[in-house]
N, C-alpha and C positions, 0 to 999 in steps of 0.2 A: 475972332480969337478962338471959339469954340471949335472952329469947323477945323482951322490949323492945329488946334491940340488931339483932334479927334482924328487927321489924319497921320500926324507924328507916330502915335498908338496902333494904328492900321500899320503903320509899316513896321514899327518896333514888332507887334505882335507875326507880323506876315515873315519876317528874321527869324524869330525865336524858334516859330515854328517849320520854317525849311532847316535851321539846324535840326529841331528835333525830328524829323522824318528821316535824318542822313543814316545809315546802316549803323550797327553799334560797333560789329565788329570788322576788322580786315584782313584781305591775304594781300602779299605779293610777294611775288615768285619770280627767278631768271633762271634759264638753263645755258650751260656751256658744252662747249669739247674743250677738254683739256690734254693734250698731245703727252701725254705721260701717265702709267699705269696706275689701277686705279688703288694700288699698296703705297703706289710716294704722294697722289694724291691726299688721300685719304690723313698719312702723316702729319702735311699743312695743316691741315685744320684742326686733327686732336690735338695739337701742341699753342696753346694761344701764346708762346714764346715766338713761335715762328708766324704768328702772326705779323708781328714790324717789316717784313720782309715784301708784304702783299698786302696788307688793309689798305681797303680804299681810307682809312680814316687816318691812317699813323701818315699819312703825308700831309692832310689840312693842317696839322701840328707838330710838328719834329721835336716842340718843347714838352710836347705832352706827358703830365706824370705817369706813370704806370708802376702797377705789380699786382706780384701775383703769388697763389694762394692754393689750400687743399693741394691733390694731387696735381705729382708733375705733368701728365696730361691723360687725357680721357678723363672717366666719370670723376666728379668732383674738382674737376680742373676750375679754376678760378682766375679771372682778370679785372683789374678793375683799374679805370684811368679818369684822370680830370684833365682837361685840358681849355682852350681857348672857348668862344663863342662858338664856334663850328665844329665842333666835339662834343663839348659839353661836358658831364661826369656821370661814371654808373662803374655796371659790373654785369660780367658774362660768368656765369657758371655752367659747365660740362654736366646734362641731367643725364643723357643715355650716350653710350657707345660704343654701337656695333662694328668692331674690324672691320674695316672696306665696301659698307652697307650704310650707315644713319648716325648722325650726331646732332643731337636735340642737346641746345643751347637756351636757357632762362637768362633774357638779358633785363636787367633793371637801369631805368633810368634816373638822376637824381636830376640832375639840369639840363638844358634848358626846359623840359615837364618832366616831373615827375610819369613813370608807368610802368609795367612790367610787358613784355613780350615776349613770344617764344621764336626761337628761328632754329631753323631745321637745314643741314644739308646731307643729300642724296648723292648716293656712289654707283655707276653704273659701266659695267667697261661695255667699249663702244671700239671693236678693231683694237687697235694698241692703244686706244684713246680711253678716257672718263667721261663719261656724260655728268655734270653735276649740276643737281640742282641747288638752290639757296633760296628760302625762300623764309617771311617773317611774316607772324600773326598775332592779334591781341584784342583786345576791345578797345573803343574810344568812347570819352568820356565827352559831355556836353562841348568843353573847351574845344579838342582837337577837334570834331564834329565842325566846330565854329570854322577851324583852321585848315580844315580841309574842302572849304569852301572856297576860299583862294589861295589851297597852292594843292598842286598835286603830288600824294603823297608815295602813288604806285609810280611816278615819274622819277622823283626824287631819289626815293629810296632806290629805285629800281636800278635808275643811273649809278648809283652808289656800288651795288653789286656785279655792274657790268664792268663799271672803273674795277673793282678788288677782281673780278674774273681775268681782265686782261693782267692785272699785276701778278695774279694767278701763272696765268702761260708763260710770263717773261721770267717770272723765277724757275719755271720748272722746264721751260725750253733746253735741249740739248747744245753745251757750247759749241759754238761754230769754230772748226778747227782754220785759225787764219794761218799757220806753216803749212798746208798744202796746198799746191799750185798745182791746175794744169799740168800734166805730163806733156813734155816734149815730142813733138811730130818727131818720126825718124826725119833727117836731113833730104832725103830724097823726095816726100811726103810734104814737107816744108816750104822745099822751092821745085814744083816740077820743072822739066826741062822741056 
């Protein structure tokens, strides 16, 4: 009975402590091209209105509450949504914003954990293109520590960023004009003889 409680304790204790060795704080980061300049770029994202349009997040929820708050967009811009299990609830506030260069976003979480993190995205023209980056940071606390032991969190989230990049392109892609066709061969060109 001893030997079994004493090795219970070994691995409780041998847990405790690979959490507590795990890093306290994290990055992660994606980068895209986005095929459109980096002035309508850059629009999308100071405006968290036009956020529903491209969040990887406003599609896990189409019921999601939202509103929003301080200035209409840039510094002091404010959002904040509750929504299902896969959302969760918080609020993004606009701290910095640089015209077609940097916007430093304080996002707080209320559910499913409580946290605060920072997320940043970078503005870069690239040809007629944006290079942008997005990328989120913050500390972990024992818990997530625990939880990031089995689930990957730079996967996740990362995934999360590449879904909102491609929702990114699809909104900002140039309409395909479907009334032009092909121009007609001359008749002669058409059918040779």
């Amino acid at each position: 009975m001893i030997t079994t409680l004493l090795i219970v304790f070994a691995l409780v204790a041998a847990g405790l402590l690979l959490v507590a060795i795990q890093p306290s704080e994290f990055w992660i980061a994606r980068t895209a091209r986005i095929p459109a300049p980096v002035a309508t770029v850059f629009t999308q994202v100071n405006d968290f209105r036009r956020w529903a349009a491209w969040s990887p997040w406003a599609r896990l929820d189409p019921a999601m509450k939202v509103s929003y708050d301080g200035a209409p967009v840039g510094t002091g811009a404010s959002y904040a949504w509750s929504g299902n299990h896969r959302v969760g609830e918080g609020r993004s506030t606009i701290t910095e914003s640089r015209p077609n260069e940097l916007i430093r976003i304080k996002l707080e979480f209320v559910r499913p954990f409580a946290g605060t993190n920072d997320t940043e995205f970078t503005f870069q023209p690239d040809g007629h293109a944006t290079a942008v980056t997005w990328s989120m940071s913050g500390k972990r606390n024992f818990v997530m520590k625990a939880v990031g032991l089995f689930m990957n969190c730079d996967k996740m989230c990362g995934g999360q960023f590449e879904r909102g990049f491609a929702n990114l392109k699809a909104v900002l892609e140039p309409p395909k004009d479907e009334t032009q066709t092909p121009q007609a061969l001359p008749l002669a060109l058409a059918h040779p003889s």
